[in-house]
N, C-alpha and C positions, 0 to 999 in steps of 0.2 A: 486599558489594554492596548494591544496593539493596533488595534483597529479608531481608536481613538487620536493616536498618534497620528496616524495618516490622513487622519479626515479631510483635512484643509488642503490638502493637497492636490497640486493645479501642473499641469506639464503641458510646457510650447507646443511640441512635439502633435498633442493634440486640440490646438487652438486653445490653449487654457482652460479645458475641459478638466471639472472638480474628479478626476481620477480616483482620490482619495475618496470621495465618496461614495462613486459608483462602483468600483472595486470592496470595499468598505461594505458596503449593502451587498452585495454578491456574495461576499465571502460568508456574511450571518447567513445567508439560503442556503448555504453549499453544507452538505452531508456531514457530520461527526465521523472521521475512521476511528473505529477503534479498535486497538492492538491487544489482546489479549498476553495471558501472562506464556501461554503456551506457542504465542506464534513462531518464535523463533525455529521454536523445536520442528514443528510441522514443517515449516517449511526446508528445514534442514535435511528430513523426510523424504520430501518430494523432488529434492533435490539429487539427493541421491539415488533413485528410484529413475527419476531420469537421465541421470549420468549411465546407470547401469544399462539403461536400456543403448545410449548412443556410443561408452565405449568398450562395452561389455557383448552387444549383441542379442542381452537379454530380451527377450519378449515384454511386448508393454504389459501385458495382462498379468505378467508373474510380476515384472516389474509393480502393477497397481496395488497387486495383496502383496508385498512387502511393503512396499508404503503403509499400505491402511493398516498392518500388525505394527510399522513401526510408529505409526502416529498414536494408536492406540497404548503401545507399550510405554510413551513417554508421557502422555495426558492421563494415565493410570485409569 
């Protein structure tokens, strides 16, 4: 994988410090995101929801239960 690829990897920059590997082992500790199948949709949602609130004037709170019905309405 990619992290393979980099291994050996050494930059002036930091005394020839094996970057590739410290980066490399970092990156295996570091968290999985995972993106579900419905994220786009939510956050399409939320977006909207606070678009209304900054150029609509809508209240955030009416703003949130539209959100929350429209995230609902798309994740079924």
């Amino acid at each position: 994988g990619a992290i393979a690829k980099i291994a050996d990897a050494k930059d002036d920059y930091f005394s020839g410090a094996p970057i590739g590997q410290i980066f490399g082992d970092a990156a295996k500790e570091s968290p999985v995101q995972v993106l579900g199948v419905h994220d786009q949709n939510v956050m399409q949602q939320l977006t909207n929801a606070l678009s209304e609130v900054e150029r609509k004037g809508v209240s955030s709170d009416k703003a949130w239960e539209t959100a929350k019905k429209g995230v609902a309405n798309v994740i079924g």
